[in-house]
C-alpha positions as CSV (number, residue, x, y, z in Angstrom):
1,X,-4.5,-6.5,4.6
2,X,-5.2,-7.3,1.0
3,X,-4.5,-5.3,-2.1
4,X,-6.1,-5.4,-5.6
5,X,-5.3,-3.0,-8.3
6,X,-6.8,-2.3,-12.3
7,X,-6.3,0.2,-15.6
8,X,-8.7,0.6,-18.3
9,X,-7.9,2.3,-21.4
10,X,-11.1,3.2,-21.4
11,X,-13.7,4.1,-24.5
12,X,-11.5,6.9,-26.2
13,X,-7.8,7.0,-25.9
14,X,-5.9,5.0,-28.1
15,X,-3.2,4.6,-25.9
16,X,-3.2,3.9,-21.9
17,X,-0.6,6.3,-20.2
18,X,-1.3,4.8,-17.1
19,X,0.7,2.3,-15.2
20,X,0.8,1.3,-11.7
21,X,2.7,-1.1,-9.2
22,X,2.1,-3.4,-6.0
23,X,5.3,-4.7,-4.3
24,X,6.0,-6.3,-1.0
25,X,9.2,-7.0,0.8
26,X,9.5,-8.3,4.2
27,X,6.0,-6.9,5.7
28,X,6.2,-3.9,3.9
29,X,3.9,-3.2,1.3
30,X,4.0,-0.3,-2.0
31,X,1.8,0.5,-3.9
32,X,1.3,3.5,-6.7
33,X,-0.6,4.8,-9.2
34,X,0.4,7.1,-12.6
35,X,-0.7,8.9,-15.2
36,X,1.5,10.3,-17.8
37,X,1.8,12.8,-20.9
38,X,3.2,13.9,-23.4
39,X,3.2,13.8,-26.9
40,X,3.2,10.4,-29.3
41,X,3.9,7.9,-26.7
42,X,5.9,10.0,-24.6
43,X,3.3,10.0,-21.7
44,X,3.1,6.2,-21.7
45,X,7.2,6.2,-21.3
46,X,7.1,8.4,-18.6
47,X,4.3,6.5,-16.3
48,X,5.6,3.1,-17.1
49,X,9.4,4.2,-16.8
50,X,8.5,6.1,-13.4
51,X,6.9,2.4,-12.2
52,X,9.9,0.3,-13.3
53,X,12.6,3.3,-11.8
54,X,10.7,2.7,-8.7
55,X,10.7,-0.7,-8.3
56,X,14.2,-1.2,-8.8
57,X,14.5,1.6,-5.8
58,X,12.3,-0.7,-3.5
59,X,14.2,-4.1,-4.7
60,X,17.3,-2.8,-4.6
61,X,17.3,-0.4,-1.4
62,X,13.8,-1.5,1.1
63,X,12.7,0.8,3.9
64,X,14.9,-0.1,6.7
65,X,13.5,2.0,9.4
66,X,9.9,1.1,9.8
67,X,9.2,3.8,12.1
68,X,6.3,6.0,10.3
69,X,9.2,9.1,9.7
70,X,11.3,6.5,8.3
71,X,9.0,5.1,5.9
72,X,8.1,9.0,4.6
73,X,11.8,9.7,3.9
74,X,12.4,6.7,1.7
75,X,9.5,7.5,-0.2
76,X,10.2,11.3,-0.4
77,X,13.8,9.8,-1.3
78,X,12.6,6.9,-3.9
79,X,10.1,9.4,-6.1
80,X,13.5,12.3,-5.9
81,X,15.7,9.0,-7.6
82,X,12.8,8.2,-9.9
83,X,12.8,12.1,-11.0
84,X,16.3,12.2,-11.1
85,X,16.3,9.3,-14.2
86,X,12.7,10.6,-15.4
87,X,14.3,14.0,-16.2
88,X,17.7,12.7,-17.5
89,X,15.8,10.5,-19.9
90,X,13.4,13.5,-21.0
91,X,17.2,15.3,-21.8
92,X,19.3,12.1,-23.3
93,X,16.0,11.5,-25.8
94,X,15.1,14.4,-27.9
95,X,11.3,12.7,-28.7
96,X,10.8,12.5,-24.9
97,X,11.4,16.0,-24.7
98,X,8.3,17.6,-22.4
99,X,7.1,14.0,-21.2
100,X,5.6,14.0,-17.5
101,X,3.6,11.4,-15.2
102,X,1.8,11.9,-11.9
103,X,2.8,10.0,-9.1
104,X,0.4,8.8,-5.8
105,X,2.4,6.6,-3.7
106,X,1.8,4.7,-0.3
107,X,4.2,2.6,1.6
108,X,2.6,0.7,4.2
109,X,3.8,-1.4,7.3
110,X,0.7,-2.7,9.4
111,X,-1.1,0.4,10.6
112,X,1.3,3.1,9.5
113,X,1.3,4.5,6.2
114,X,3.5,6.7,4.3
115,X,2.2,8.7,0.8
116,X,3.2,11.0,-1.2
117,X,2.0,13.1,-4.5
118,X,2.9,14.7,-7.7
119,X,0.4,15.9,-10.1
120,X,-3.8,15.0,-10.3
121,X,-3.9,11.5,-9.1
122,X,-5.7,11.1,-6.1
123,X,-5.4,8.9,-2.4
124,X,-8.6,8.6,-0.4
125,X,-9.2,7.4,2.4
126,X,-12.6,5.5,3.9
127,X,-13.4,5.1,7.3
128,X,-16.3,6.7,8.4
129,X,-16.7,8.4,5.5
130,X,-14.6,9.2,2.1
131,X,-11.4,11.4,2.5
132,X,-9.2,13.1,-0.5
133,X,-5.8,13.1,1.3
134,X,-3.9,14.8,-1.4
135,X,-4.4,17.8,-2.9
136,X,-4.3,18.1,-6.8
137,X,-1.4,19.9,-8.1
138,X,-3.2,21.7,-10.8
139,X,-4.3,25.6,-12.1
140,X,-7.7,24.9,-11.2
141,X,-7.0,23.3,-7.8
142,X,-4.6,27.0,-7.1
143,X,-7.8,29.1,-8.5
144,X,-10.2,26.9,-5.9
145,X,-7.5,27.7,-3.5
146,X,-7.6,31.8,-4.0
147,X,-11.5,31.4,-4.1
148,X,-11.7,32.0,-7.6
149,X,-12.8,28.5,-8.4
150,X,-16.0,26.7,-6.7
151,X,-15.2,22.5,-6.9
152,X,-18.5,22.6,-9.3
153,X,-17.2,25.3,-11.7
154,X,-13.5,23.4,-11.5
155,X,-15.2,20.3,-13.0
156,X,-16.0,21.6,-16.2
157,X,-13.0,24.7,-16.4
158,X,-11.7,24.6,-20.1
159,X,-8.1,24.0,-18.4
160,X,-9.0,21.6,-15.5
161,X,-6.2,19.3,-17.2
162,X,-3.2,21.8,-17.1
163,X,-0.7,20.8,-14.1
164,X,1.7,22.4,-12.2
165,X,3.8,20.0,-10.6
166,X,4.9,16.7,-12.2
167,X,7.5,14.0,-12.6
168,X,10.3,14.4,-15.1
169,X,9.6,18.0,-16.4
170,X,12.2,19.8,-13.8
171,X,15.5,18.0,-11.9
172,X,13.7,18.6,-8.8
173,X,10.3,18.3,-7.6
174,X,8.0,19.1,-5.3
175,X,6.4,16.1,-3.4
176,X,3.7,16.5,-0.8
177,X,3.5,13.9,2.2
178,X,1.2,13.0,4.2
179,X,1.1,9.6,6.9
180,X,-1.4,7.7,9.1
181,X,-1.0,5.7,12.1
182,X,-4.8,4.6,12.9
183,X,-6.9,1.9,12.0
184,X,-8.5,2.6,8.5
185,X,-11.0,0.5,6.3
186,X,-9.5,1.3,2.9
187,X,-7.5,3.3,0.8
188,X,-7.8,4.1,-3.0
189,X,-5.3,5.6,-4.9
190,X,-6.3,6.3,-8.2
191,X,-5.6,8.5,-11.8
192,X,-7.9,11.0,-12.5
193,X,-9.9,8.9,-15.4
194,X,-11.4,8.0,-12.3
195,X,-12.5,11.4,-10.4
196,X,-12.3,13.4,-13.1
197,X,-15.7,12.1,-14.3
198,X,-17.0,10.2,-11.3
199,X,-18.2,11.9,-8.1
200,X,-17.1,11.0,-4.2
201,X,-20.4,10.3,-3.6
202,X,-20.2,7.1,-5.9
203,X,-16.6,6.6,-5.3
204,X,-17.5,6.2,-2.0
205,X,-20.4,3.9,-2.7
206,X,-18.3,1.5,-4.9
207,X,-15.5,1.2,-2.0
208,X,-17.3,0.6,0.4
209,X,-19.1,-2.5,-1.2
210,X,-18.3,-5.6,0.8
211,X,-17.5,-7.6,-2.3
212,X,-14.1,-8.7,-3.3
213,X,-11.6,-6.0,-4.0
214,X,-11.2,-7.3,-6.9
215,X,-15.1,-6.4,-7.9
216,X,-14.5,-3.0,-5.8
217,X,-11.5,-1.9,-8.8
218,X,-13.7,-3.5,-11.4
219,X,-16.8,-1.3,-10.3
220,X,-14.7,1.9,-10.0
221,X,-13.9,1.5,-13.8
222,X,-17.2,0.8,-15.1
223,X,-18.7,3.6,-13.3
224,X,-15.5,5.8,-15.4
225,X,-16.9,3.8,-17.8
226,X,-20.2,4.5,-18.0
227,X,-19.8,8.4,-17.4
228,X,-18.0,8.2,-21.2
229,X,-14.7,6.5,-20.8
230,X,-12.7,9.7,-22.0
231,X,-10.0,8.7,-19.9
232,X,-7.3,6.1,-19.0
233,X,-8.7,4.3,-15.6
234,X,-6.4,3.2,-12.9
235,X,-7.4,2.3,-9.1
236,X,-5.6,0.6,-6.7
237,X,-8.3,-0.7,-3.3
238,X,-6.2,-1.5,0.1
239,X,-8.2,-2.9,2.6
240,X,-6.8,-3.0,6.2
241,X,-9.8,-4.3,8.1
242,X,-7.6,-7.4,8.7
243,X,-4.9,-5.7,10.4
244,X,-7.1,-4.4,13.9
């Protein structure tokens, strides 16, 4: 299994409020993806902060039970600590006062693989063909949901960037799982400078490319790129075609 992971800035923002982490201990791999906000540079404390509280959950406390329920529950477990300080910060600072981040998470031992999700960000998975495994927390995702919404008409919706559900805003949160025990080819997680502007047709395209996964993260960037750049860009490739 190999692991390659990039963030852009991108051709607008001034600021990049993503941030994102690959760690390994003992076989067991983590990897995640967020995008934060807020005002000033409140959004780029809350991603980076919610990386660095994280780590320090996997250095300090590793999965010990490596069965695929085990690794789910310490990741369920790690992103409830990493709210926990998220939120407390937000209250002990009064200019971090309304700051959030997304979160897209995978812990990994061979075959089985644990994730998780607050916010936009996205996991896909490839195989035979391109999966979204999480579902975006966001008003335009709950109005697709009640059939108000087509995907097309979400796209462009005036409010597509309004969230429901993210990191640091309330004490607790709401974290959707999801786990896999099958051979895969790849997995991307990525921030929504990514999807928000590029389609699954080409995301698909770009990670299936049998060039380095390096040149796979690079390509999923320029393509945000090209399509304007209004974003922050982060993507982190997995490919497990080694493991079978």
């Amino acid at each position: 299994m190999t692991i390659a992971g990039k963030t852009d800035i991108g051709r607008v923002r001034r600021i990049n409020q993503d941030a994102f982490l690959v760690l390994e201990d003992h076989g067991v791999q983590l990897a995640a993806v967020c995008d934060g906000m807020g005002g000033a540079a409140a959004g780029e404390v809350a991603s980076s902060k919610a990386i660095e509280y994280l780590k320090s959950v996997f250095e300090d406390n590793p999965p010990t039970d490596l069965a695929l329920s085990g690794l789910s529950d310490w990741l369920q477990a790690a992103i409830e600590k990493v709210n926990e300080r998220l939120y407390g910060l937000a209250l002990a600072n009064e200019k971090y006062t309304g700051m959030g981040t997304t979160m897209v998470a995978a812990l990994i031992h061979g075959r089985k693989i644990a994730m998780a999700n607050v916010g936009d960000s996205r996991i896909y998975l490839l195989k035979e063909h391109l999966q979204q495994i999480t579902t975006d927390h966001s008003l335009v995702q709950e109005l697709i949901d009640q059939g108000r919404l087509t995907e097309a008409e979400a796209r462009v919706h005036p409010q597509r960037s309004i969230l429901t559900n993210v990191l640091a805003i309330q004490p607790h949160v709401v974290i959707d799982r999801f786990v896999i025990d099958e051979p895969i080819d790849r997995l991307l997680l990525a921030s929504d400078g990514l999807h928000g502007y590029v389609d699954d047709e080409t995301i698909e395209t770009c990670l299936r490319a049998t060039s380095s996964l390096d040149e796979v993260t690079q390509s999923l960037i320029d393509v945000a790129n090209a399509k304007g750049g209004y974003d922050n860009t982060t993507v982190i490739a997995i490919d497990f075609r080694g493991n079978r």
